[in-house]
C-alpha positions as CSV (number, residue, x, y, z in Angstrom):
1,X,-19.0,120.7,11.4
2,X,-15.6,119.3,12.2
3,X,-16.9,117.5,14.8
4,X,-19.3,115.5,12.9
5,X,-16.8,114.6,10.6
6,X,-14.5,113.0,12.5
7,X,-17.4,111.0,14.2
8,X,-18.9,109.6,11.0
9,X,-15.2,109.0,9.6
10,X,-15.0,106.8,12.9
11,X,-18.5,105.4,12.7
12,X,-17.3,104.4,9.1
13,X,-14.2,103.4,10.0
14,X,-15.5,101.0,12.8
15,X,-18.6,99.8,10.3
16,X,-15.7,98.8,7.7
17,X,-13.8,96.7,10.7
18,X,-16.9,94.6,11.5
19,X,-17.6,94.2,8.3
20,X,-14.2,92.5,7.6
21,X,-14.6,90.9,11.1
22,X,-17.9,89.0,9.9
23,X,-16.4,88.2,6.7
24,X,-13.3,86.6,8.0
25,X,-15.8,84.4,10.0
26,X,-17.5,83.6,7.4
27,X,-14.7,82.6,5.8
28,X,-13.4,80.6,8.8
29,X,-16.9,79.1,8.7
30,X,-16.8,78.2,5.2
31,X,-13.2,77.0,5.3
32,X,-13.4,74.9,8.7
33,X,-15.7,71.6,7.3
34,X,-13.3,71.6,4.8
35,X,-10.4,71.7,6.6
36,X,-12.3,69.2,9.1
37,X,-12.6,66.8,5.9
38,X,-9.0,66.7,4.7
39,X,-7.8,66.1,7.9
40,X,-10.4,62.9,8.4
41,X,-9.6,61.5,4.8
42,X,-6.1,60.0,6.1
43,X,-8.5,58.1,8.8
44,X,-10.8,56.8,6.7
45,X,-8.5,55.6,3.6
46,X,-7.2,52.4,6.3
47,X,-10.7,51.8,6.6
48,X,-10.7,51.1,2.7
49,X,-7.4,49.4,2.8
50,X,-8.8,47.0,5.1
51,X,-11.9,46.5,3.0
52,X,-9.4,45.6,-0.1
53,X,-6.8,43.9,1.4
54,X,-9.3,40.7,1.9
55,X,-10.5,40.7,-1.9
56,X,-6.9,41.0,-2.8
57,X,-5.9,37.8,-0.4
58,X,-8.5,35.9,-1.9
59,X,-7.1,36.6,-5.5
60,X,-3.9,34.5,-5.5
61,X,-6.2,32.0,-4.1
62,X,-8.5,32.1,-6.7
63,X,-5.7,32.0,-8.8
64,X,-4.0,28.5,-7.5
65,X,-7.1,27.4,-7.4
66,X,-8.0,27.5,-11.3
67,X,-4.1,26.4,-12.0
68,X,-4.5,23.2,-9.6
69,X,-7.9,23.1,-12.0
70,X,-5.5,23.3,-15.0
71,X,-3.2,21.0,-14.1
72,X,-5.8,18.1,-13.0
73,X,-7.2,18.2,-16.3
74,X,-3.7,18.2,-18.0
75,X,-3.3,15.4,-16.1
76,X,-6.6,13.8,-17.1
77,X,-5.9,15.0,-20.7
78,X,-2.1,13.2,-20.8
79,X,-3.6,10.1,-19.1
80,X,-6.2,10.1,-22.3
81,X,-3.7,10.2,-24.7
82,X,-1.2,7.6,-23.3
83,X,-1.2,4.2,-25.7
84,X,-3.0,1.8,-24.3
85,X,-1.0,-1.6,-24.9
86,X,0.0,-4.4,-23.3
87,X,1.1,-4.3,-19.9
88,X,4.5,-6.3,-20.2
89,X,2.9,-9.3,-17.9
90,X,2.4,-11.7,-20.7
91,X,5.5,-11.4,-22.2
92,X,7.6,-11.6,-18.6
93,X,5.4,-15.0,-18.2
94,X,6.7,-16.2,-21.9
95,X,10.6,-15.3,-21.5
96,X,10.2,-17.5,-18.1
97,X,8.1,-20.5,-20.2
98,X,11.0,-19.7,-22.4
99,X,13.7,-21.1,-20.1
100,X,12.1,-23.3,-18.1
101,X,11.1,-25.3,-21.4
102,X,14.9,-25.0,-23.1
103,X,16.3,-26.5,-19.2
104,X,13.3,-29.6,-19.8
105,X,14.7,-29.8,-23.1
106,X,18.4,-30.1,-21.3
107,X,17.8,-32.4,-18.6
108,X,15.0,-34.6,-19.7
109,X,11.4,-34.3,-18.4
110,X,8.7,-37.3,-17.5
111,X,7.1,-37.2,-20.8
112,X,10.3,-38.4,-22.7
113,X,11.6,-40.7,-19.4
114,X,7.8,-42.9,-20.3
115,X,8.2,-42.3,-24.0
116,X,11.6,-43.9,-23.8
117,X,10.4,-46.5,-21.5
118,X,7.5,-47.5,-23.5
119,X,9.6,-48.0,-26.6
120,X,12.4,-50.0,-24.7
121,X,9.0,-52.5,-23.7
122,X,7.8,-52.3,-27.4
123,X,11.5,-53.4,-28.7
124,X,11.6,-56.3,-26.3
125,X,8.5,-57.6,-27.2
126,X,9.2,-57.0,-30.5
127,X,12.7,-58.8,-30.6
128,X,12.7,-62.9,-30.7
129,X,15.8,-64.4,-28.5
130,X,16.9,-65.8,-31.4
131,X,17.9,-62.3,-33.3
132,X,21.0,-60.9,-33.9
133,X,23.0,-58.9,-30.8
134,X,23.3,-55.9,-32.7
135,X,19.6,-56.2,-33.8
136,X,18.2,-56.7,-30.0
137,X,20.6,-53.4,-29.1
138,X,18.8,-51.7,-31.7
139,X,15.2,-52.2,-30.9
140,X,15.5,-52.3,-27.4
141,X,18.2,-49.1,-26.6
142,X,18.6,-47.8,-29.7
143,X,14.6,-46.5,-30.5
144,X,14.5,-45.8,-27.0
145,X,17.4,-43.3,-26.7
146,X,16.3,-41.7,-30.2
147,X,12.5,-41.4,-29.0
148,X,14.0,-39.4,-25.9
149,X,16.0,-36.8,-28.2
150,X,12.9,-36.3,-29.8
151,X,11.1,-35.3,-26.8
152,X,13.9,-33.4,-26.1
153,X,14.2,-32.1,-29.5
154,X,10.6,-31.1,-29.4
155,X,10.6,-28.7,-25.9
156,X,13.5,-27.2,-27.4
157,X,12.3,-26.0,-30.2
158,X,9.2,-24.6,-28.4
159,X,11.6,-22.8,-26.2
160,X,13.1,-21.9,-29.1
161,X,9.9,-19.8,-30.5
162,X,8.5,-18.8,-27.3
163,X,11.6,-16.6,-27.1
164,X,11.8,-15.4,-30.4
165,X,7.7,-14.5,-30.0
166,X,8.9,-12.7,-26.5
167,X,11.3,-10.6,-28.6
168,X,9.7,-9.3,-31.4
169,X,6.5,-9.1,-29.5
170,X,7.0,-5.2,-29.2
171,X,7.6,-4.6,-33.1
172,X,3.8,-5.1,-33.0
173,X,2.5,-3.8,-30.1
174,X,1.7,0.1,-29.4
175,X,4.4,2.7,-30.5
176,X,6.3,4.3,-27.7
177,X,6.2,1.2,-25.5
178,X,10.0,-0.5,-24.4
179,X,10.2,-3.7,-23.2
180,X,11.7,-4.1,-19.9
181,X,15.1,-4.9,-19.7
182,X,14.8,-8.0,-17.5
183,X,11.8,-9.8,-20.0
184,X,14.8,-9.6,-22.7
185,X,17.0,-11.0,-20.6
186,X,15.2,-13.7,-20.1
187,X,14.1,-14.7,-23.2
188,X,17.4,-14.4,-24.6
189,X,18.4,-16.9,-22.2
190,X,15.3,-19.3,-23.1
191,X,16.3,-18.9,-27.1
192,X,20.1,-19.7,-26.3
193,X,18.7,-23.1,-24.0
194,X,16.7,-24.2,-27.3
195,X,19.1,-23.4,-29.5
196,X,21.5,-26.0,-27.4
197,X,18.9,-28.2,-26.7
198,X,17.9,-28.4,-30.5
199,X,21.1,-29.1,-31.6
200,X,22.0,-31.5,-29.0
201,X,18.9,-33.2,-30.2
202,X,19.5,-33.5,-33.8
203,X,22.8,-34.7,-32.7
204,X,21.8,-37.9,-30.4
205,X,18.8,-38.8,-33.0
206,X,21.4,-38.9,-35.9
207,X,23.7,-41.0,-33.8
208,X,26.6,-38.7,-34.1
209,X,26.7,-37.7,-30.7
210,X,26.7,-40.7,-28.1
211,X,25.7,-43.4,-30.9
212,X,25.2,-47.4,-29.8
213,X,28.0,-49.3,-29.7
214,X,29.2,-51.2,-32.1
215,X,28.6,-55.2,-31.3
216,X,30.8,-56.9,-33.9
């Protein structure tokens, strides 16, 4: 009877170690695909950082792509908006008209050289031989000199308001536009030549400057 006991308390004994043997392998067969995945994860997560790292690229430029968009049509938007006015040309080509008429004005141009020359050929045939000195100095120098400070007269005053239109031309143009510094200039310069040139003028056709001399 005591035999028998301590065989079937070792047949038990033994049937209780493979019993835990088989479930320990079962557990290491349950455990190892599990433990095989965590340990591939790390490889496969460059594999996805790769994958991302191209759409991520192409974000910054998608990015200065729709700002360059942005800023064209800005552009397009500010180019819309500017005034649309004169373009300064026409009033550089007045201020130069300006001064070039007020120096004609100065010095004498071919339309008042014939007018004065014509009157000097009316005068003499005009004027008997028998008429006073005084008379013959008259008709023959004296119309002729006045007719050329007309002339003279006449191209400065156009000088006169071709400047004075050059300068206020702005006051009536589109807002926000400054005339350049260099048209003012100019026609600053072709007002002060007809202001001279006009009063010289007035001055020679009144006698009062460089009058004919007396004959008595």
């Amino acid at each position: 009877m005591g035999t028998k006991t301590v065989d079937g308390a070792g047949t038990g004994a033994e049937a209780k170690n493979d019993e835990t043997a088989t479930e320990e392998a079962a557990v290491d067969t349950t455990k190892a695909p599990a433990t095989a995945d965590t340990t591939k994860a790390p490889a496969e997560e460059p594999a996805e950082t790769r994958s991302e790292t191209p759409a991520a690229a192409a974000e910054p430029e998608t990015e200065a792509e729709e700002s360059d968009e942005l800023t064209e049509e800005e552009l397009a938007a500010l180019a819309e908006e500017e005034p649309q006015g004169p373009s300064g040309v026409g009033q550089g080509a007045g201020a130069v008209v300006s001064v070039a008429l007020g120096l004609v004005s100065l010095t004498g141009g071919w339309v008042g050289t014939v007018a004065a020359a014509r009157e000097t050929l009316i005068g003499q045939l005009q004027t008997s031989s028998s008429a006073s000195v005084a008379k013959q100095v008259k008709e023959v120098y004296g119309d002729a000199w006045q007719t050329t400070a007309l002339w003279a007269g006449l191209f400065a005053l156009v000088a006169l308001i071709t400047g004075v239109v050059v300068l206020v031309r702005p006051a009536f143009g589109a807002p926000g536009r400054t005339q350049a510094p260099w048209i003012k200039s100019v026609a600053w310069a072709g007002v002060a030549l007809g202001v001279i040139g006009l009063l010289l003028a007035v001055l020679k056709y009144s006698d009062a400057l460089l009058g004919l001399p007396s004959t008595g």
